[in-house]
TISEDO-649759 format. One record per atom (N, C-alpha, C): z, y, x; residue in one letter. Coordinates in steps of 0.02 Angstrom, whole numbers, plus 32768, in hexadecimal, padded with zeros to 4 digits. Layout:
N
ZYXA/...
//
This chain:
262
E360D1DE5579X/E380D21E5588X/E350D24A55AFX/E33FD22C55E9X/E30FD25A5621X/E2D8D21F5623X/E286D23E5627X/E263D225564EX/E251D2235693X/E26FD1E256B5X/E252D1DC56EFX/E218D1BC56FDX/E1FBD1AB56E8X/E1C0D17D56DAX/E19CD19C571BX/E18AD165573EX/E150D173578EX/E174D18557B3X/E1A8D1A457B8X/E1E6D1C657EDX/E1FBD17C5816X/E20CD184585FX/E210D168588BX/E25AD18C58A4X/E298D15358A5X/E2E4D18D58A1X/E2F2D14658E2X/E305D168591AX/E331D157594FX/E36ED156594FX/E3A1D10E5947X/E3FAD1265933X/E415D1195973X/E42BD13059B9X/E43ED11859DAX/E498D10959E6X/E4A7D0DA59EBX/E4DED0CA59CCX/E4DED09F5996X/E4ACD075598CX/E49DD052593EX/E4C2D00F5944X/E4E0CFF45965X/E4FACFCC596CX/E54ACFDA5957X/E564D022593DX/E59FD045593AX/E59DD04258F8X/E5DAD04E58C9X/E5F7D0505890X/E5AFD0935873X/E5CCD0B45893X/E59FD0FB5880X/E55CD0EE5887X/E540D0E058AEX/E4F9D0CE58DEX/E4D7D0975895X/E503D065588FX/E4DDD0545855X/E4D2D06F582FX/E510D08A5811X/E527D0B457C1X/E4E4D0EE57BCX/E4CDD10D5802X/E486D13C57F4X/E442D11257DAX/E45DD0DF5813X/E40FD0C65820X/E3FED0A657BEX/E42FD07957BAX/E439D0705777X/E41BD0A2573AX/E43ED0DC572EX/E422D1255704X/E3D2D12C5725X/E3C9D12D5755X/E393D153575FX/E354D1135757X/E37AD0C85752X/E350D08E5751X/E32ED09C56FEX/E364D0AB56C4X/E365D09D5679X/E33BD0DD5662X/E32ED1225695X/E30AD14D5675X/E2BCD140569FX/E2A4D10656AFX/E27CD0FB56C7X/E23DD0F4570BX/E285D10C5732X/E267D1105789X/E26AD0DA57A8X/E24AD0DB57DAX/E25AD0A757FCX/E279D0AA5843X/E2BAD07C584AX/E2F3D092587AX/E2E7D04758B2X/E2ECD08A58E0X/E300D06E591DX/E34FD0665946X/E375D02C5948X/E3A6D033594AX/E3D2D02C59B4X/E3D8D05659CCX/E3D9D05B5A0BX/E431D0455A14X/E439D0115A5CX/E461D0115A91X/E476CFD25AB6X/E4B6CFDA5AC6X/E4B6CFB75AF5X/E4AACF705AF6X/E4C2CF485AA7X/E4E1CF0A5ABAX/E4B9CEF45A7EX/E49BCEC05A97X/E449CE925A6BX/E46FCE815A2BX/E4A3CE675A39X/E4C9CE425A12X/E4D3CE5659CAX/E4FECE9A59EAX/E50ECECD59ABX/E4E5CEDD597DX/E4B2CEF559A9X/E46ACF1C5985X/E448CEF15952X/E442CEA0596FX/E436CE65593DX/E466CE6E5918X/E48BCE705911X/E4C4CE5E58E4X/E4BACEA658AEX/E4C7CEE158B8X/E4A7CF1958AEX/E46ACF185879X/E430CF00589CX/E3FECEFD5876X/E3EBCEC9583BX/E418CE9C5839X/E425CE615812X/E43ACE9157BAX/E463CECC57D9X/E482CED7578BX/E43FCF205772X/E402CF165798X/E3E9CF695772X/E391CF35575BX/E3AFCEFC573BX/E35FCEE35729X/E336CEE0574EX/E346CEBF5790X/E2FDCEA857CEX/E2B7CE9457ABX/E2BCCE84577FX/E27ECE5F5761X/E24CCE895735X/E26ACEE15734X/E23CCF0F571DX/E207CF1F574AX/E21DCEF25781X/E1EECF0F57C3X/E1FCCF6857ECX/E230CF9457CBX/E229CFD957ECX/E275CFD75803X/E297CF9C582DX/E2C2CFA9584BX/E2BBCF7C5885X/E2CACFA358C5X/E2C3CF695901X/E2FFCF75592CX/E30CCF7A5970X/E340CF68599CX/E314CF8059D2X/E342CF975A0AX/E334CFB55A5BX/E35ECFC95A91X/E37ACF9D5AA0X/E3B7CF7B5ACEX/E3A9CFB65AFFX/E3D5CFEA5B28X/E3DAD01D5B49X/E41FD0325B4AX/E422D06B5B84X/E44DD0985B99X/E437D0C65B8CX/E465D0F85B62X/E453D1575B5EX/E46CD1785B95X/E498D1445BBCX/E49FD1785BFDX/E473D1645C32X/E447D13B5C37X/E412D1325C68X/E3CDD14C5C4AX/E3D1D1865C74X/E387D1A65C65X/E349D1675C64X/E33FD1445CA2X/E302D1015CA5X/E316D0EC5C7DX/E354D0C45C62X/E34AD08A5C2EX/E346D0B75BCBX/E351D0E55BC7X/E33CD1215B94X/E2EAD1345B75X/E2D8D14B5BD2X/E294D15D5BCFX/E264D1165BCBX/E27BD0CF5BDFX/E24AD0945BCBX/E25DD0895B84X/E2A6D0A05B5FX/E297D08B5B18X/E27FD0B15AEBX/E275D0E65B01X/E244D12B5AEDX/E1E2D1185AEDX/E1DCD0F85B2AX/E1A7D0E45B2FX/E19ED0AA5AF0X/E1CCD0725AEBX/E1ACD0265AD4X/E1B1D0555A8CX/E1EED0745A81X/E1CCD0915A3AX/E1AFD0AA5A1AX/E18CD0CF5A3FX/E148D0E55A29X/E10DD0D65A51X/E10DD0825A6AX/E0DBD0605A65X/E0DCD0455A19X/E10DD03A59F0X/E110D01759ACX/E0FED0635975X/E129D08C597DX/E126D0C0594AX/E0E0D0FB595CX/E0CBD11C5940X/E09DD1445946X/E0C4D1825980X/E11CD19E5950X/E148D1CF595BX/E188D1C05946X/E19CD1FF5968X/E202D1E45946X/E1FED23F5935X/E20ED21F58F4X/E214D26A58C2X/E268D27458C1X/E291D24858D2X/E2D0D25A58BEX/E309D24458ECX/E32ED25C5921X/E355D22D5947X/E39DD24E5936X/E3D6D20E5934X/E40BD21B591DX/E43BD1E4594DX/E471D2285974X/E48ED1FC59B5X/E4CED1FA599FX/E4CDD1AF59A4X/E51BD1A05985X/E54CD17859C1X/E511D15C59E8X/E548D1465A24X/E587D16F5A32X/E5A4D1495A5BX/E5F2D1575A71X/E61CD1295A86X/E62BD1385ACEX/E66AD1115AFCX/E6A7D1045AD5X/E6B3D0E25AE4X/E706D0D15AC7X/E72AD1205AC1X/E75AD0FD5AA7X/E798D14B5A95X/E7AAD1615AE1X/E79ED19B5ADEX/E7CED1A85B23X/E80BD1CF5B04X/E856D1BB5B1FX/E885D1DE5B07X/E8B6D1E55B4AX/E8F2D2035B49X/E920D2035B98X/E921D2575B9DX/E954D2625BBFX/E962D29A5BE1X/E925D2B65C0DX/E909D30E5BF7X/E8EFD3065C1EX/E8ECD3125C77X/E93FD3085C94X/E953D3235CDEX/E952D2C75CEAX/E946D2925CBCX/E941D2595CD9X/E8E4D2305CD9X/E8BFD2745CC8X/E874D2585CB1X/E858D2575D0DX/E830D2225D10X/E813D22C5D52X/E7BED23E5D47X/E7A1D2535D75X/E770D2645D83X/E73FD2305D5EX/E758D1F65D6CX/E72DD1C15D5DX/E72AD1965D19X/E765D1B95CF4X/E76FD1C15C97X/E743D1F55C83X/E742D2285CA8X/E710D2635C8FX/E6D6D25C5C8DX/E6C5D2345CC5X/E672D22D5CC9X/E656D1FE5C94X/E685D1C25C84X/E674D1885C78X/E67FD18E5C29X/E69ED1D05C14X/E690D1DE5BCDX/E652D20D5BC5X/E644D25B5BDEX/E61ED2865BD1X/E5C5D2575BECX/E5C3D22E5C1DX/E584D2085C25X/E577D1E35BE4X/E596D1C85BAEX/E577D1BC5B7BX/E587D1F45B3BX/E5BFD2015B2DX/E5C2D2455AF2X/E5A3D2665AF3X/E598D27D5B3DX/E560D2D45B4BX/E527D2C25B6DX/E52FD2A25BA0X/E4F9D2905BC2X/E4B4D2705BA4X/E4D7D2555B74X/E495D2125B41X/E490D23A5B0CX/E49BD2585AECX/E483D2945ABDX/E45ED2BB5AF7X/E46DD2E75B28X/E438D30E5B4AX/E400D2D75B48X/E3F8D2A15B7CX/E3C0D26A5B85X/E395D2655B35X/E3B5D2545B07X/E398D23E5ADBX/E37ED2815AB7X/E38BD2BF5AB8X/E372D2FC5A88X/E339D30C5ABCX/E33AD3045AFBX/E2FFD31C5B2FX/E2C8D2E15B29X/E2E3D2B55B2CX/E2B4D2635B2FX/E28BD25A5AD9X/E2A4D2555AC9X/E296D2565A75X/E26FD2995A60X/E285D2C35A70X/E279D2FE5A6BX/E224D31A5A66X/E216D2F75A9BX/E1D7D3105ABAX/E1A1D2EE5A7BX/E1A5D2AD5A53X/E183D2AB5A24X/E182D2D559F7X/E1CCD2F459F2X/E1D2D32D59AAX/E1A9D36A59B3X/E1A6D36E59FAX/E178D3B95A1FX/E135D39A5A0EX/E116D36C5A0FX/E0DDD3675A13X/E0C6D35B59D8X/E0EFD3555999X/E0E0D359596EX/E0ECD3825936X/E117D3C0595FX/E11CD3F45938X/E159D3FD58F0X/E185D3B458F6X/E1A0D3A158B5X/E1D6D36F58D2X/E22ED37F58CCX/E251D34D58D4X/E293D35758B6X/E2CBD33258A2X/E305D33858A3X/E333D30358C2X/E35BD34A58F5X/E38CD327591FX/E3C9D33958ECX/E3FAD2F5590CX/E437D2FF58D7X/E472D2D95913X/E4A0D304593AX/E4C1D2E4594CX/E4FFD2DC594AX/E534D2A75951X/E573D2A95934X/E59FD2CD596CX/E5BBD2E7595BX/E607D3175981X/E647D2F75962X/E662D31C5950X/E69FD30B5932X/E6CAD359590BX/E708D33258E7X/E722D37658D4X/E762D37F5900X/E778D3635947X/E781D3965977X/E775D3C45989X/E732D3C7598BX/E716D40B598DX/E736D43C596DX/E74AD4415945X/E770D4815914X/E7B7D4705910X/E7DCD4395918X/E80CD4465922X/E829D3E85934X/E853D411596BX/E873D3A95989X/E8A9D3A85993X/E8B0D37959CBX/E902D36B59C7X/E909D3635A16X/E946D34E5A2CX/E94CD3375A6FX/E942D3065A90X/E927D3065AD4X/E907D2C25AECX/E8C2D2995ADDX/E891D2DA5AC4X/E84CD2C85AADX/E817D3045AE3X/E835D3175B09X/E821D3415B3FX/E7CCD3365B48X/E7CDD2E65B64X/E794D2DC5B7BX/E75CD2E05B4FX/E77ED2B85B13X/E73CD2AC5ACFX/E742D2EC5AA3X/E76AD3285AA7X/E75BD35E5A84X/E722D3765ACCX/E72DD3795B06X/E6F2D3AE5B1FX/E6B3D38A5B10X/E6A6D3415B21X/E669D3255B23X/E64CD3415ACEX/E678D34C5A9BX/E64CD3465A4DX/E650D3925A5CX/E679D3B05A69X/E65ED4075A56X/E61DD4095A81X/E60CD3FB5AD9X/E5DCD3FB5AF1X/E58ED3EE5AB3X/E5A2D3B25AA5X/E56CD39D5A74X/E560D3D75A43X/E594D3F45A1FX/E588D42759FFX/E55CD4585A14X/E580D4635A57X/E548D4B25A6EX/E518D49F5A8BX/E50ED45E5A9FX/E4B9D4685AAAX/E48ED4575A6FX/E4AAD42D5A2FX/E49BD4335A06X/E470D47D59D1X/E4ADD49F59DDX/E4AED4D359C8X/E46FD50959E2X/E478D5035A44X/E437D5315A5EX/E3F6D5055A55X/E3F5D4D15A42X/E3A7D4A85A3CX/E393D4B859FBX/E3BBD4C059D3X/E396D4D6598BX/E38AD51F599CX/E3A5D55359BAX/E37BD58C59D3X/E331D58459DEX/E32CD5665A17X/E303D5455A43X/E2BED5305A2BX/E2DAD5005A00X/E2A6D4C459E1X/E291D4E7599AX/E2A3D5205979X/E2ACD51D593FX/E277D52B5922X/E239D5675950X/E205D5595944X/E1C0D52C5945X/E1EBD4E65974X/E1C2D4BA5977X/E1A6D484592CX/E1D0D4A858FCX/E1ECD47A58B9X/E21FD44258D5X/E238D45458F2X/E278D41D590BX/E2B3D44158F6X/E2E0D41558B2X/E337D43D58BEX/E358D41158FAX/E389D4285902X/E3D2D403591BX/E409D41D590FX/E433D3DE58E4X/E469D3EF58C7X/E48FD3B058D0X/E4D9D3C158E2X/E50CD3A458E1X/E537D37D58A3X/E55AD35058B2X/E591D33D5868X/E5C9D3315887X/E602D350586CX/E639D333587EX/E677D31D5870X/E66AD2CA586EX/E6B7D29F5848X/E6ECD2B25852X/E716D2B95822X/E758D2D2582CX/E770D2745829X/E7ADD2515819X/E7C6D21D5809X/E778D1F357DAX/E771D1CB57F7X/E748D1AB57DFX/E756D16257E0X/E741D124579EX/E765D0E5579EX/E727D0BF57C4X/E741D0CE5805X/E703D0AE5829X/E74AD0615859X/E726D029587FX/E75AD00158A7X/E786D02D58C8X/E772D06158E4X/E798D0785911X/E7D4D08E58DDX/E7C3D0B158AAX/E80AD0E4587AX/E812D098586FX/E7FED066585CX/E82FD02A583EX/E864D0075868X/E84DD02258AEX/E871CFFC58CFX/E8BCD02958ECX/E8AFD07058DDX/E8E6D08E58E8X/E90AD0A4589EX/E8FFD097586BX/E91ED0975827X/E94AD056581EX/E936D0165844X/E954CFF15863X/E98ECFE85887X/E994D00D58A9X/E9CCD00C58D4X/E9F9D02B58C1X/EA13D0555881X/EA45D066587EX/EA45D0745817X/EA70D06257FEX/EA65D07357AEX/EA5DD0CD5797X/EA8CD0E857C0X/EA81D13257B2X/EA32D14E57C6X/EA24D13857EEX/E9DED14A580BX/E9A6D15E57C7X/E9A5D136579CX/E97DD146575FX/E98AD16A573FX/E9E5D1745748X/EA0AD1A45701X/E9ECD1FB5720X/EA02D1F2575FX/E9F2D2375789X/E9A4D259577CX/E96CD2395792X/E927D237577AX/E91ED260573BX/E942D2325700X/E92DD25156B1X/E963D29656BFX/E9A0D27956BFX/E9C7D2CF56CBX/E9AED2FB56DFX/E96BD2FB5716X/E954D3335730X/E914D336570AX/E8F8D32356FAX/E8ACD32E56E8X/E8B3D3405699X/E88ED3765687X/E898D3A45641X/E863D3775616X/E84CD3445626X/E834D31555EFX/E84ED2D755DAX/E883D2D45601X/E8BAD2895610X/E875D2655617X/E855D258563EX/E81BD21A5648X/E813D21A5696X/E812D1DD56AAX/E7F7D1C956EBX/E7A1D1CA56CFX/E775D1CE56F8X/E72ED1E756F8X/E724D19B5704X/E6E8D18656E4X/E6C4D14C56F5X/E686D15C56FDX/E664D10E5722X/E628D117574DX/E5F7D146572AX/E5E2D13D56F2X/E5ADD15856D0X/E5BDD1A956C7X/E5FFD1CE56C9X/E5F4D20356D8X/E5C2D23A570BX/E5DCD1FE5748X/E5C0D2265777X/E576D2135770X/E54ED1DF5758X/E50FD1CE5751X/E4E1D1E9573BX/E518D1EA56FFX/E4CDD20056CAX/E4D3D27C56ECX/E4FCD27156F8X/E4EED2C65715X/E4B5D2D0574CX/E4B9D2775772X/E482D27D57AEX/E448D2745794X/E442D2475751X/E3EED2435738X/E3DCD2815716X/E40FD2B25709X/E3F6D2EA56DAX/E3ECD31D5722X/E40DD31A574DX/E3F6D3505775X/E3C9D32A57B0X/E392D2EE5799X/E36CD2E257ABX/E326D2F55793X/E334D30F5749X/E303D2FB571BX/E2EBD353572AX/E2BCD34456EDX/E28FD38B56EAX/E2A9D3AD56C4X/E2E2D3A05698X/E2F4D3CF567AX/E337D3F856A5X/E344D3E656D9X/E371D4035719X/E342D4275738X/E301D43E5734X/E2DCD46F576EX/E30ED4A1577EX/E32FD4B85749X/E343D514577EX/E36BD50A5781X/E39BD4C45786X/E3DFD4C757A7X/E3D2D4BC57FAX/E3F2D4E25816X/E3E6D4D85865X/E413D5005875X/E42BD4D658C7X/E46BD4EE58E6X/E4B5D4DB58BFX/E4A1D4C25897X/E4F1D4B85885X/E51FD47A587BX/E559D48A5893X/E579D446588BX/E5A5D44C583FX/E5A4D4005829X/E5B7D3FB57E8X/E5E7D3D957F4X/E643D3E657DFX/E660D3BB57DFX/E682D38D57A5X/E692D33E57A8X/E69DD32C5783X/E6DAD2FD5787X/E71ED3375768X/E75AD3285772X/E77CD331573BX/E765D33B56F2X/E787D33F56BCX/E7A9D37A56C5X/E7A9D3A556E5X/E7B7D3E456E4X/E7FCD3EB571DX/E7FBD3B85746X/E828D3A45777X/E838D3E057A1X/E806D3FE57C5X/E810D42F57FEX/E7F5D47357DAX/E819D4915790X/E80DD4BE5755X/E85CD4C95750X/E87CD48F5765X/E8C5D487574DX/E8F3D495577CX/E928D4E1575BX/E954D4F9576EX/E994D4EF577DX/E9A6D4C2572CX/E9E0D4AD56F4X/EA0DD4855733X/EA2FD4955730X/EA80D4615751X/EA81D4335724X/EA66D43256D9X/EA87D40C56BAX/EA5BD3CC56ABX/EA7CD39F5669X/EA46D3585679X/EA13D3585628X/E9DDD34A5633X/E9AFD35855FEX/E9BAD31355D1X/E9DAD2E855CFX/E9DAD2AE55A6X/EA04D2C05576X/EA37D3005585X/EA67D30C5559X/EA52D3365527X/E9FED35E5529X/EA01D382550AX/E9FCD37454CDX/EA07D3A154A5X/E9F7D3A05457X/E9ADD3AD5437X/
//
């Protein structure tokens, strides 16, 4: 589809449904991925399904919300790689959900330090190779909160719009450096987390297709293969923008249910 061939792509979050699902696309058009976070375990486990044995996929156990432990896996990786032509931040804290007159100070922090905070760390940290080499694509995930949500997502709609707008002013910014930055954003996606709340109740799935004007829940490779194309070179003059991918979810007006249509 895209040549990545020699490209050096950072997934942080690779240990995540999504985090693979990039690192994966961007493994098969020929880069070589570095898969970032917290837990050794995962990341092994992770790197087990993207062909370890091509040699262009490795592992780098870190925090995106600790600037030191960020900036040493910034370092060890490009003691191995020449550059990182491509970073794509997929990390993310658990769900935060609840009222928000019952959120404390210490729910707020303890979400926006990795949603927003580790996207800032990692577009500044990472970054500085793309400056020095004149050539990068950032791609980071938001969500389709952003354009339209529901109640009791307070915390994780500000942390992904944040991402948006600095997203948004760094491709200003950067744009003459040959660096884009551009956003994607899942609407319902069949990732553990949607399985586990499609789960809990039988209507839960009926509701989903009722609302979405393609009757389809989105699977992994949606959102993927959009991140290897707006990694690639044939994405140069897309910049600044977020892409969302909701089957036409937050497009939709209708009261009524789309399974019925004709």
């Amino acid at each position: 589809m895209f040549d990545l061939t020699g490209r050096t792509a950072v997934i942080t979050g690779g240990g995540g449904a999504l985090g693979l699902a990039a690192a994966k696309a961007l493994h098969d058009q020929g880069a070589a991925v570095v898969l970032l976070g917290r837990s050794l375990e995962k990341l092994q486990a992770a790197l087990a399904q993207i062909e370890p044995a091509s040699g262009r996929a490795s592992v780098q156990v870190c925090d995106v919300a600790d600037e030191a432990s960020l900036t040493q896996a910034a370092a060890d990786i490009l003691s191995r790689h020449a550059k990182v032509d491509i970073l794509v931040t997929c990390a993310a804290a658990s769900a935060a959900s609840g009222k928000f007159e019952a959120t404390t100070v210490a729910d707020w922090r303890s979400l926006l330090s990795t949603d927003l905070d580790g996207v800032f760390l990692a577009c500044r940290i990472f970054g500085q190779s793309m400056l020095k080499n004149k050539h990068g694509r950032i791609v980071n995930l938001t969500s389709f909160h952003n354009v339209a949500t529901y109640p009791y997502r307070t915390l994780y709609n500000t942390a992904k719009s944040g991402v948006e707008g600095l997203s948004r002013a760094l491709a200003v910014e950067w744009g003459h450096h040959g660096i884009t930055v551009n956003t994607v954003a899942p609407g319902p996606i069949m990732t553990p987390r949607t399985q586990w709340f499609l789960s809990q109740d039988e209507s839960n799935k009926a509701g989903m297709l009722a609302r979405t004007p393609t009757v389809q829940i989105g699977e992994l490779q949606d959102v993927s293969s959009t991140i290897a194309f707006l990694a690639s070179d044939e994405a140069k003059h897309i910049n600044g923008q977020q892409i969302v991918i909701d089957g036409g979810w937050t497009k939709n007006a209708w009261w009524g249910d789309h399974t019925e249509l004709e």
